[in-house]
C-alpha positions in Angstrom: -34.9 -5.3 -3.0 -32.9 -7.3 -0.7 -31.8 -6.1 2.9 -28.0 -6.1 4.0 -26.1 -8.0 6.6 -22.7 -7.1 7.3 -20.2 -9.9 8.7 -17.1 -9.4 10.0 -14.6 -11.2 8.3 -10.8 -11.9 8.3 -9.6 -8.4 8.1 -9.8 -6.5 11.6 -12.8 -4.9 11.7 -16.5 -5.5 13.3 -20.0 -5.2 12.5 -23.5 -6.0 13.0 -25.4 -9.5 12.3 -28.2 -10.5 13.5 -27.9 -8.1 16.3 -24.2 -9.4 17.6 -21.1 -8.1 17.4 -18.2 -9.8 15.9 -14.3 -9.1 15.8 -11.9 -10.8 13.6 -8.8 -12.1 14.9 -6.4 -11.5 12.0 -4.7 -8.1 11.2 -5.1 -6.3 7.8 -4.0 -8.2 4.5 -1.0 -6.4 3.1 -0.3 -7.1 -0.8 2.4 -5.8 -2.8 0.0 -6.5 -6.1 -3.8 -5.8 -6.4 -3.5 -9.0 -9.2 -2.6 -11.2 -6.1 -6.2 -10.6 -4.5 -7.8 -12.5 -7.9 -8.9 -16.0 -7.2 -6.6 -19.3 -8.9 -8.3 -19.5 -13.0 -7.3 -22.9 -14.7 -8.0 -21.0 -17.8 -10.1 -22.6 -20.9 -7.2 -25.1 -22.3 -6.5 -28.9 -21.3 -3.5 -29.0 -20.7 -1.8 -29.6 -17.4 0.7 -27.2 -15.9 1.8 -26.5 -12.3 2.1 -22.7 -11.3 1.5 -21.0 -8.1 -1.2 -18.4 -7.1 -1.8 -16.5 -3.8 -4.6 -17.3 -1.7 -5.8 -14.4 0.3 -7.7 -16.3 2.5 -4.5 -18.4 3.4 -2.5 -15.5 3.6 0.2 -17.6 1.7 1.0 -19.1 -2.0 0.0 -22.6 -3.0 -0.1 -24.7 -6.1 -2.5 -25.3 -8.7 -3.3 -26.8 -12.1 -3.3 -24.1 -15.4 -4.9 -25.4 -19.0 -2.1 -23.3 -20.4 -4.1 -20.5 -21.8 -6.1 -17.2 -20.6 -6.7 -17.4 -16.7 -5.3 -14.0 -15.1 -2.1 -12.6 -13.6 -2.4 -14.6 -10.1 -0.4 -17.0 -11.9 3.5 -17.7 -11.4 5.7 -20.1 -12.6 7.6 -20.9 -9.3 6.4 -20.3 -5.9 9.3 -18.1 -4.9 8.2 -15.6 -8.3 4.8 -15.7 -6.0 5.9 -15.2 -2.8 8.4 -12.4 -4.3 5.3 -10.3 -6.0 2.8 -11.2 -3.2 3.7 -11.6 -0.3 4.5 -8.3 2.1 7.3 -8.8 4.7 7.2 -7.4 7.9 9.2 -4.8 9.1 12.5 -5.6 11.1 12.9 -4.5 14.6 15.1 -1.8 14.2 12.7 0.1 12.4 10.8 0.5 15.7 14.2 1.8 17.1 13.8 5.7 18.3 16.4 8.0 16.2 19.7 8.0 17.9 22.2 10.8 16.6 24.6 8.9 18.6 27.9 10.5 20.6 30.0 12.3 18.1 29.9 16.6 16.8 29.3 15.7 13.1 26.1 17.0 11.1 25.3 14.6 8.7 21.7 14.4 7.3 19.9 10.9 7.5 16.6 9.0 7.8 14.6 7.0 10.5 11.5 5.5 10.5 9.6 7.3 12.9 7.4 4.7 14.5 4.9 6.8 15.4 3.9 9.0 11.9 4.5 5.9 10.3 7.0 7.8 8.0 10.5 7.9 7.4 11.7 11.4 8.5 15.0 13.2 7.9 17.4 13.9 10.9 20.8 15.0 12.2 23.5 11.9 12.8 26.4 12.6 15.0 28.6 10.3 13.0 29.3 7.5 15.2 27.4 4.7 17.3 23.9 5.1 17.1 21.4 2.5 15.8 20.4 0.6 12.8 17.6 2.8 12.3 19.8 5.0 10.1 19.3 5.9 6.8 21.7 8.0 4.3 18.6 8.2 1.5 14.8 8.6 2.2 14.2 5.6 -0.7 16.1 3.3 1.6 14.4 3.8 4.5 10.9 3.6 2.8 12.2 0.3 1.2 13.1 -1.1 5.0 10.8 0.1 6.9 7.7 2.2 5.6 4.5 0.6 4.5 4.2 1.7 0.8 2.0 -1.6 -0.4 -2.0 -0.5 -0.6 -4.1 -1.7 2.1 -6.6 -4.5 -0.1 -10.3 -4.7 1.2 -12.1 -7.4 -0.4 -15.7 -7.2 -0.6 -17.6 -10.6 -1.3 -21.1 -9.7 -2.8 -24.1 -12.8 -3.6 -27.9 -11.4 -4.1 -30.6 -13.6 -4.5 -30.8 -16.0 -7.4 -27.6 -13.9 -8.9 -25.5 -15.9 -11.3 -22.7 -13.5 -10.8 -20.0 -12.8 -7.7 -18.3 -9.6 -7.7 -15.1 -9.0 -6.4 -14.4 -5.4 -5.1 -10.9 -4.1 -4.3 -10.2 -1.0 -2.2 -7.0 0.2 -2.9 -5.6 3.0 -0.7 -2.6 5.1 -1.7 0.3 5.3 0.9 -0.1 8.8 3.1 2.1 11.3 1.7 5.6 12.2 3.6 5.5 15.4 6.2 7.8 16.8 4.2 5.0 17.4 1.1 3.3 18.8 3.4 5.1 22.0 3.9 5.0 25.8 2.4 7.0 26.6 -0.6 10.2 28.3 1.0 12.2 30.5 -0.6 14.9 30.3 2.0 17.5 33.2 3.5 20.2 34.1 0.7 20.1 35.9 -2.3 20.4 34.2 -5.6 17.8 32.6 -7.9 18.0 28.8 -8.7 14.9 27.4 -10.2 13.5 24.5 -7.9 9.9 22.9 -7.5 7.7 22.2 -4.6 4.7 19.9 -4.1 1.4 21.4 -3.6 -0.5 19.4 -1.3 -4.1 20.8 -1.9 -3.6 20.7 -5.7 -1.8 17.4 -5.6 0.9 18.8 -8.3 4.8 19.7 -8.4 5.0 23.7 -8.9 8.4 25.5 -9.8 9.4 28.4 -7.4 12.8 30.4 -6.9 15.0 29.3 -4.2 17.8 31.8 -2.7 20.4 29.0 -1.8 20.3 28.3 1.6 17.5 27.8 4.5 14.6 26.8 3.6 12.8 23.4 4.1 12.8 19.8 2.6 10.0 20.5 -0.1 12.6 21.5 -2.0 13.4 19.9 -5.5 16.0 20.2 -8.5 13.6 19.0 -11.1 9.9 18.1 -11.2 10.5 14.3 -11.5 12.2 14.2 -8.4 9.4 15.8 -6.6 6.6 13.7 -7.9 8.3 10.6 -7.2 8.5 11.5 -3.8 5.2 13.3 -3.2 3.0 11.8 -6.1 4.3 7.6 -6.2 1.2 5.6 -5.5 -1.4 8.6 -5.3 -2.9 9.0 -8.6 -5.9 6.5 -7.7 -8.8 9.2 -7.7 -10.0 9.1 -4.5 -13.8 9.2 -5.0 -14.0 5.9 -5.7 -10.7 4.9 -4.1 -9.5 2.7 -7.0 -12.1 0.5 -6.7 -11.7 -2.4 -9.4 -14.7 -4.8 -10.0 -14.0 -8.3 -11.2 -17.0 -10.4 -12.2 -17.3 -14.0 -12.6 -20.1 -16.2 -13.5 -21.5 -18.6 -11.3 -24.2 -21.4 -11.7 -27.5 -19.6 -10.6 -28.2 -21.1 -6.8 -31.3 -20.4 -4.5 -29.2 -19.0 -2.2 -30.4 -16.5 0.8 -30.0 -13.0 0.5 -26.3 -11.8 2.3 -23.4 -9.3 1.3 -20.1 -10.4 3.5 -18.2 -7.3 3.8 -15.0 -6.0 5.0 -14.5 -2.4 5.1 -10.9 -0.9 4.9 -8.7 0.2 8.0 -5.3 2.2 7.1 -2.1 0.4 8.0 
C-alpha cells in the first residue's frame, strides 16, 4: 500500500501536503486537442527531423528532434500547424460587452455572448448602432467568443519502485446551450410541421409537431441540426469523464512514494 499526497500544481487549484496549503498561480490549461497534452516522442528511427510539439508545462510550442518514425500525434511539421491545433486564444473584449439592441424599431434576431452563463444567447437587435457583441448565427458567436475546447486535467502518477508513469486526461464536455434546456413547445397556430427537440435528461434529439408560430428555440427542422447544436462535444460518458490513460515505461528508480495531482475546475 502506499499513502497519498496531493500537491497543487500549475492548474488553479489547492490541496493538502504535508499539512500546508498551496495555491497555484496560473489559470486553467485550455487545449483545442487532448493529443497536445502527450509529451514530445523522438520515435524509434535515427533519423533527424525538426517538428514542433506542445509543451503543457510551457504553455507554448517548441522544437524538437523526430527519428522519422512512430512517436505520437504531438508532432507538427511547422510551428504555426502547432500553435494552430494547440494553442487556445483568448477571447476579445467585446465578448465581455453587455447586449446592446442599439437605437432603431427593427426586430432582428441575433447572438451575444452573455458574459455571465458563459453562453451565447439569442436576442432582439434594433438594427442600428449597438456593439460588436452581435451575432447574426449562434455558430459564430460560439466560434468568437464561447469556450467550446475541453478543460484538460493532467494527473502525474509515480508509486514506489514503478517502472511505469501514467498519464491521465480529464476531458470535460462544453455545458450545453439554455436553449437545450427547454420543454418541447408545440407553439400557438394550427398546422402540423414535423420538427425535433432535444431531450436534456435523455441526452437525444426527439421529433414532435410544431403548429407554426410561438413556441421556443428548441425547435429544429431536422435531427442533425439539433444534435449539432445540443449534442457536439457531449458524447464523452460521463462516469469516467473521458478519462484516457497513456503509459510509458520508465527505468525502475527508488523513488519515494508521491501522486502529484491536479483535479479539474470548469472554465
Amino acid at each position: 500500500m502506499f499513502s497519498l499526497k496531493p500537491v497543487c500544481l500549475v492548474l488553479n487549484l489547492c490541496a493538502d501536503y504535508n499539512t500546508r496549503t498551496m495555491r497555484a498561480a496560473l489559470p486553467p490549461l485550455k487545449l483545442g486537442n487532448s493529443i497536445c497534452a502527450l509529451k514530445a516522442d523522438g520515435g524509434e528511427c535515427k533519423a533527424i527531423y525538426t517538428r514542433y510539439y506542445f509543451n503543457i508545462q510551457t504553455r507554448q510550442c517548441e522544437m524538437f528532434e523526430y527519428g522519422g518514425c512512430y512517436g505520437n500525434e504531438n508532432n507538427f511539421l511547422t510551428l504555426e500547424e502547432c500553435q494552430e491545433r494547440c494553442v487556445v486564444p483568448e477571447k476579445p473584449n467585446f465578448c465581455f460587452m453587455e447586449q446592446d439592441p442599439g437605437i432603431c424599431r427593427g426586430y432582428f434576431s441575433r447572438y451575444f455572448y452573455n458574459k455571465e452563463s458563459q453562453q451565447c444567447e439569442k436576442f432582439k437587435y434594433g438594427g442600428c448602432l449597438g456593439n460588436q457583441n452581435n451575432f447574426k448565427a449562434l455558430e459564430e458567436c460560439q466560434i468568437a467568443c464561447q469556450d467550446n475546447c475541453k478543460c484538460l486535467v493532467v494527473v502525474h502518477q509515480t508509486l514506489s519502485g514503478a517502472s511505469n508513469q501514467v498519464l491521465s486526461m480529464f476531458l470535460e464536455p462544453p455545458p450545453l446551450p439554455s436553449l437545450c434546456m427547454t420543454p418541447a413547445d408545440r407553439g400557438l397556430c394550427k398546422a402540423n410541421e414535423k420538427r425535433f427537440f432535444y431531450d436534456h435528461s435523455t441526452g437525444r434529439c426527439h421529433p414532435f409537431s410544431y403548429s407554426g408560430c410561438g413556441g421556443n428555440e428548441n425547435n429544429f427542422t431536422s435531427k442533425n441540426s439539433c444534435l449539432r447544436t445540443c449534442k457536439k462535444g457531449r458524447g464523452i460518458n460521463s462516469a469516467n469523464k473521458g478519462l484516457l490513460k497513456i503509459k510509458r515505461k520508465r527505468k525502475k528508480q527508488p523513488v519515494k512514494e508521491t501522486e502529484d495531482e491536479i483535479i479539474i475546475e470548469r472554465i
